[in-house]
C-alpha positions, 0 to 999 in steps of 0.5 A, spaced: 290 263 145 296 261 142 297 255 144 290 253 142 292 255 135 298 251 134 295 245 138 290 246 132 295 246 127 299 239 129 292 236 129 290 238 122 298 236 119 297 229 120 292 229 114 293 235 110 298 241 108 294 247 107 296 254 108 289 257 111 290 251 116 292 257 121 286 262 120 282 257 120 284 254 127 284 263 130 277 263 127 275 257 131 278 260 137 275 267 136 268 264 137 270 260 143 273 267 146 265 271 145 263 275 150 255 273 150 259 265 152 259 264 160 260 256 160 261 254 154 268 258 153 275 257 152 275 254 159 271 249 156 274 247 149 280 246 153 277 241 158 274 237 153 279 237 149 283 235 155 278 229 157 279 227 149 285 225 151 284 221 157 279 217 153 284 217 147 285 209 147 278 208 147 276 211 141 277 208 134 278 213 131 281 219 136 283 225 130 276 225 129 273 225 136 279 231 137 276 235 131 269 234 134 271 236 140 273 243 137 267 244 133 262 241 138 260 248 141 263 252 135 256 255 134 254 257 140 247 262 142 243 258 146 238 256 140 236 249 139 239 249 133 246 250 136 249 243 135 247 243 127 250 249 126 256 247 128 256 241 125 255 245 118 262 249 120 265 243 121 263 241 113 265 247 111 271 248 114 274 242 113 271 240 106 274 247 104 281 244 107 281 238 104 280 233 110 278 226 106 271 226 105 269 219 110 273 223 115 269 230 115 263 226 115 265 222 121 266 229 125 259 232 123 256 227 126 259 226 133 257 233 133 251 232 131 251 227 137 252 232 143 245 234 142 243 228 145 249 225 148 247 217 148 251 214 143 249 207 140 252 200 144 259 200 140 260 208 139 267 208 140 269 215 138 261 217 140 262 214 147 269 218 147 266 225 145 260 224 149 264 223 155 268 228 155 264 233 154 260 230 160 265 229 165 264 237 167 258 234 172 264 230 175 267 236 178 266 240 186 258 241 188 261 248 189 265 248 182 259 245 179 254 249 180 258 255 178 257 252 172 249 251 172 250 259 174 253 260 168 249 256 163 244 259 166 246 266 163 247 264 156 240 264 156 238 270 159 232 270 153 229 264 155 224 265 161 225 262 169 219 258 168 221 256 160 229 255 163 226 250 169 222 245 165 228 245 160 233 243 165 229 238 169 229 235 163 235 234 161 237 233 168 231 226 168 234 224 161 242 223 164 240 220 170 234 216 167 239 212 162 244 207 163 249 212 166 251 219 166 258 215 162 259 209 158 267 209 157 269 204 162 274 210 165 269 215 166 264 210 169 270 208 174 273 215 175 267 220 174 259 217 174 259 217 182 261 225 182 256 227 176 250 222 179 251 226 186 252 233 182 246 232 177 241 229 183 242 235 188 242 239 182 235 236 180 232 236 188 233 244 187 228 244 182 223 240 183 222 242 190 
């Protein structure tokens, strides 16, 4: 995971220079490397802060969107405050850091924008974020449903009849919006594929 804490450093040396950056950054690692974490793991970290990269232009400000994207699921136990809790990590830690006031509020709330994923009309940086974070439903059917298997797991303590209606709704939310993407690469590059994963996905469910 080495790599991961150092791409964390190099991110957090264009705006400070504080020693505990280090730890703070194998901290965050840590949570991401837990055991009760299936989908939303490392493998997961990495894959957005990828796609972060790919839609890097088209946000106003990328550092912020980088910094969310590692905060976005640094709190994880398959609650409804998940997003929140994370949300006040990314505060704390930063504001301890030192990072610039503005800058630390624009991480919180991007975070805080993934409980709903849908971003106001000129929402560069939410777009962005929200984007790669979706772009995992622009994948393989096969490589797509081990995904919703492992989502599934994280939430062996919610019933099978609970977990469905949860899911129906999320899946009705996404396919009922103006599009699953709002970047204009992601809308070229991923939309057909997430579209087709998420109606299949919603036809085994409401069958």
């Amino acid at each position: 995971m080495q790599d991961l804490v150092d791409a964390w450093a190099t991110l957090l040396s264009r705006h400070i220079d504080n020693p505990a950056v280090a730890a703070v950054g194998r901290d965050l690692v840590a949570s991401w490397t837990e055991p009760h974490r299936r989908y939303h793991s490392v493998e997961h970290l990495r894959g957005i802060l990828s796609h972060v990269e790919e839609l890097a232009e088209f946000a106003d400000d990328p550092d912020a969107v980088r910094l969310a994207a590692w905060y976005h699921d640094a709190v994880y136990a398959g609650l409804p405050d998940d997003e929140e809790r994370s949300a006040r990590r990314a505060e704390q830690d930063l504001s301890r850091l030192g990072l610039a006031p503005q800058l630390v509020d624009e991480v919180a709330r991007l975070v805080r924008l993934t409980i709903t994923h849908d971003p106001a009309p000129g929402d560069h940086n939410g777009e962005v974020l929200s984007d790669a974070d979706l772009a995992a439903l622009a994948v393989s059917r096969e490589h797509y449903e081990r995904n919703t298997a492992a989502i599934r797991a994280e939430y062996q303590h919610v019933p099978d009849d609970v977990f469905r209606r949860g899911r129906v709704q999320v899946l009705v939310a996404l396919l009922g919006g103006p599009g699953v993407f709002r970047t204009e690469y992601a809308r070229r590059e991923w939309e057909p594929l997430a579209q087709g994963n998420l109606r299949a996905e919603l036809a085994t469910l409401t069958d």
